[in-house]
C-alpha positions as a printed Julia matrix, in Angstrom:
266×3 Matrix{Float64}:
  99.81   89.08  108.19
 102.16   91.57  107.57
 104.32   89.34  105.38
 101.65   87.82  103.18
 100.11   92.04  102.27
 104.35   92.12  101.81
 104.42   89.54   99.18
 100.99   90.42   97.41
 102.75   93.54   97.11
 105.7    92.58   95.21
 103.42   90.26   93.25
 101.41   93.21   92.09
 104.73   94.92   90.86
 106.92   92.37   89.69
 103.99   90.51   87.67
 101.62   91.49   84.62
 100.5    94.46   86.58
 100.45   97.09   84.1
  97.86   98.93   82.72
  97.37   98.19   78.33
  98.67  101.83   77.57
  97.7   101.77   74.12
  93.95  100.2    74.34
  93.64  102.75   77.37
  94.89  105.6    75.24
  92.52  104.67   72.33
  89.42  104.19   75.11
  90.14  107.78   75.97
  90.45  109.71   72.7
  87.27  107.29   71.68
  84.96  109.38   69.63
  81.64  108.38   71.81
  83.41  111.2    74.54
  82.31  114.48   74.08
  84.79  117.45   74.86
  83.55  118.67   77.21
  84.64  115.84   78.97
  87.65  115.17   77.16
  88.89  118.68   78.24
  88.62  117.41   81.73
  91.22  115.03   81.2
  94.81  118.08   82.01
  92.44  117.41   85.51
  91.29  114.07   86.04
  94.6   112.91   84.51
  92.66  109.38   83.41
  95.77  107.52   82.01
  98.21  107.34   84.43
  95.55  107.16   87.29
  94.01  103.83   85.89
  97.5   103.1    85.01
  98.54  104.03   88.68
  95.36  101.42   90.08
  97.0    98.34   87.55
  93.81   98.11   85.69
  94.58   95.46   83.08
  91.65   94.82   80.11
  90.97   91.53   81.27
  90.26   92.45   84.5
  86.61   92.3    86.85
  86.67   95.7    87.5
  83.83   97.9    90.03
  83.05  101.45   89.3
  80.91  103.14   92.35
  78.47  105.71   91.88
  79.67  106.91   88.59
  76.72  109.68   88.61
  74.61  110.63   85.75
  77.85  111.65   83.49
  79.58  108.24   83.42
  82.6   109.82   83.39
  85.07  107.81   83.64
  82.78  104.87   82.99
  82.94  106.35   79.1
  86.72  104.95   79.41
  86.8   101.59   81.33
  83.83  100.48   79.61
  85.53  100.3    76.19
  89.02   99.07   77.69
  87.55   96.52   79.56
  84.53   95.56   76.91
  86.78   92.73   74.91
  88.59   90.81   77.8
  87.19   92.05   81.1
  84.05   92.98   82.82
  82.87   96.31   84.36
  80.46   96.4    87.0
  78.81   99.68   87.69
  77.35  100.56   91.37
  74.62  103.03   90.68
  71.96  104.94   92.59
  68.85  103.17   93.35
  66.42  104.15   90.06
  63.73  104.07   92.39
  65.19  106.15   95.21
  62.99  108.9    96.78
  65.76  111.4    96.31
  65.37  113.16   93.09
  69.18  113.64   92.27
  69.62  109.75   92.69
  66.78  108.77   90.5
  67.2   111.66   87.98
  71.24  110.59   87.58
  69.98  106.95   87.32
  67.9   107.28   84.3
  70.44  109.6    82.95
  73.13  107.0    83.0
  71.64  104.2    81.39
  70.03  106.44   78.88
  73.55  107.2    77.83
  74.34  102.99   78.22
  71.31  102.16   76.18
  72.27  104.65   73.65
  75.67  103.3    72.29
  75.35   99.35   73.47
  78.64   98.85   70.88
  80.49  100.66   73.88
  78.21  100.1    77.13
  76.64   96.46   76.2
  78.48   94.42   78.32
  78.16   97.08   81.24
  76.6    95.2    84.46
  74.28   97.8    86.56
  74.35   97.22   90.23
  72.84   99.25   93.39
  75.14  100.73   96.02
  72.1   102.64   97.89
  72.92  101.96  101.96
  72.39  101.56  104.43
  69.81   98.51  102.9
  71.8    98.4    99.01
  75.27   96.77   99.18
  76.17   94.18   96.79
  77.83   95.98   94.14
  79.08   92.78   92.69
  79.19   89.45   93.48
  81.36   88.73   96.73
  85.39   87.84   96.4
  84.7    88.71   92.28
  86.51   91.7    91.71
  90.09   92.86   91.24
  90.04   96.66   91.15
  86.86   99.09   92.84
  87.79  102.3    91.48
  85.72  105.49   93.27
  86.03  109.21   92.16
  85.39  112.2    94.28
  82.76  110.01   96.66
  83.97  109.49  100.14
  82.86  112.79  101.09
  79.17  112.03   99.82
  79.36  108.95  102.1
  80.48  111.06  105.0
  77.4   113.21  104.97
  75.26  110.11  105.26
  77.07  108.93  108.04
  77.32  105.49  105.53
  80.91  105.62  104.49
  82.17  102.91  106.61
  79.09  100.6   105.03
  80.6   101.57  101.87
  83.92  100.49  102.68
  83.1    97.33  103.55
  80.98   96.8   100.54
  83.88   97.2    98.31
  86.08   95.04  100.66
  83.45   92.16  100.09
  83.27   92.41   96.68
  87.24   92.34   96.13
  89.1    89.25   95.85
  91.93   88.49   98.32
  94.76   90.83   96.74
  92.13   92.62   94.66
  92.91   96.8    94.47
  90.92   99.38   96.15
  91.55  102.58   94.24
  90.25  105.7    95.48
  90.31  109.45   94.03
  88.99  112.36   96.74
  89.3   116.06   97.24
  92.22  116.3    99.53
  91.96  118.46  102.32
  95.41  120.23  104.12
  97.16  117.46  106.55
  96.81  119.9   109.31
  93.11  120.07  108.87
  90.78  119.27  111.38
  88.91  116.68  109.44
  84.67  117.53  109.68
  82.97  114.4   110.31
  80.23  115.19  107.78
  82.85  116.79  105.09
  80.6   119.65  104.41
  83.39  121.38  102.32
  83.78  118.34  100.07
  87.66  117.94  101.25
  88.73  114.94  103.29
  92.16  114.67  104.76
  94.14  111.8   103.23
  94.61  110.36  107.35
  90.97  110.32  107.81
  90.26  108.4   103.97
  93.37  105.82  105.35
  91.84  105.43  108.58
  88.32  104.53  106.79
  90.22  101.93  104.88
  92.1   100.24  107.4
  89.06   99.92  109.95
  87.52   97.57  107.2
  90.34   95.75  107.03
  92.1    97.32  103.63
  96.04   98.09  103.94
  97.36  101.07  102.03
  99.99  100.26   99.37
 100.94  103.0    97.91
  99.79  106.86   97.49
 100.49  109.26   94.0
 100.32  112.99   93.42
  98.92  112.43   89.97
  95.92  114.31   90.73
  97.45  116.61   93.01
  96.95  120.7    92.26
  99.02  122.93   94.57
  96.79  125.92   93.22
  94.23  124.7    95.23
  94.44  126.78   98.79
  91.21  124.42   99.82
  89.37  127.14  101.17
  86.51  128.39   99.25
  82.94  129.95   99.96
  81.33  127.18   98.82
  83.89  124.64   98.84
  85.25  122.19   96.12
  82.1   123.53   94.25
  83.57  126.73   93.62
  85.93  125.53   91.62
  85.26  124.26   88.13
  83.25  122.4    86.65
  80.66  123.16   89.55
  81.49  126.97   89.79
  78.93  127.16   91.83
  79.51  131.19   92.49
  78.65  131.71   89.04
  80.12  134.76   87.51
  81.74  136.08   90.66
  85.19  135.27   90.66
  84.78  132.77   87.98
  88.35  133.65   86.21
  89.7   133.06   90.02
  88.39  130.07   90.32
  88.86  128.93   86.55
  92.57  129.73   87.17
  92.85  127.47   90.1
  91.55  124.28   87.98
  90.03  121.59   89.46
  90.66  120.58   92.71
  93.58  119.48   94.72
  92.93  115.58   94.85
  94.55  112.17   97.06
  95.02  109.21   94.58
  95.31  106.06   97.03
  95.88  102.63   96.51
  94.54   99.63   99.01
  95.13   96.18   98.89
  92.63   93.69  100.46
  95.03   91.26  101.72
């Protein structure tokens, strides 16, 4: 076992396993972004992390839970448009919980809107425990997720999740994740009621599921970030949810301090 995750390993590097630099770039300074999200990029550092998970443009590639914003679905849509295909695991539209539905309609408003950019988008449901197919099984090569785990820890649902995404990955396909990163030392809460997540407890997650960790990257890291807040990760921007009370505090700190892993389904 440990040989063949060994070899898949040193296919992934020594093979075309590089990100297009130059279509990325041009996805990200793409003129459909606003700036307000475009000045999230000195935070969310979108280059070298897709770079970092070996998306290529001609890849099958799963976004989960993008939210109502699309963030980062405003970039791999474009890249991926031509040669690839992007799969997007949304919130059920018809979910009783008003954030869900509310950031559903909100998303594919902003698809419908601009179908030169979104048209080729695919709109699946990741809604557990009943919701899991977020594309078709053994299909994909990357599942990308962005500042989620912690949501599925509340629900008690995050190993369903996990699982999900190993189902829909091919055999060597890339699980990438991005999460507020709790201390090492940190008692990790079971329900992550801060928003932070110790990089151990994200690993262990993985590897129950059957995913092996292949490599981990301080791109996203912020050593600002003391991880202890009054209202946790949502103190800091863009959330600041304290409002005007130590807002320049907070807006100093940045976004916050995030694990960039990388998981191979051998």
């Amino acid at each position: 076992m440990y040989l063949k995750i060994f070899l898949l390993s040193m296919l992934l590097s020594s093979f075309k396993c590089v990100a297009d630099s130059d279509s990325l770039q041009k996805a990200i300074n793409g003129e459909h972004r606003s700036t307000q999200h475009k000045n999230r990029d000195i935070y969310r550092h979108p280059l070298t992390t897709l770079e970092f998970f070996n998306v290529e443009p001609d890849m099958t590639v799963v976004e989960i839970w993008p939210g109502g914003k699309a963030w980062y679905t405003e970039i791999l849509a474009p890249y991926l448009k031509d040669q690839g295909l992007l799969y997007v695991a949304q919130f059920d539209e018809n979910s009783s919980i008003e954030y869900f539905s509310k950031s559903f309609v909100k998303f594919k408003q902003k698809l419908v809107a601009n179908p030169d950019i979104y048209g080729r988008v695919i709109i699946t449901t990741l809604q557990p425990p009943n919701q899991l197919e977020i594309a078709p099984p053994g299909s994909a090569d990357r599942v990308l997720t962005f500042r989620n785990v912690h949501n599925w820890m509340k629900s008690d649902q995050a190993l369903q999740v996990f699982e999900a995404m190993y189902l829909a990955l091919k055999s060597g396909g890339i699980l990438g994740i991005v999460e507020h990163r709790n201390t090492a030392q940190t008692e990790q809460d079971p329900k992550a009621l801060s928003g932070y997540v110790t990089e151990a407890h994200v690993i262990e997650l993985a590897e129950q599921i059957g995913f092996k960790l292949l490599a981990k990257s301080e791109i996203n890291a912020n050593p600002k970030d003391m991880h202890k807040h009054p209202s946790g990760v949502w103190s800091l921007p863009p959330s600041l949810k304290g409002g005007e009370e130590n807002k320049a505090y907070f807006e100093n700190i940045g976004e916050s301090d995030r694990m960039t892993l990388k998981f191979i389904k051998p």
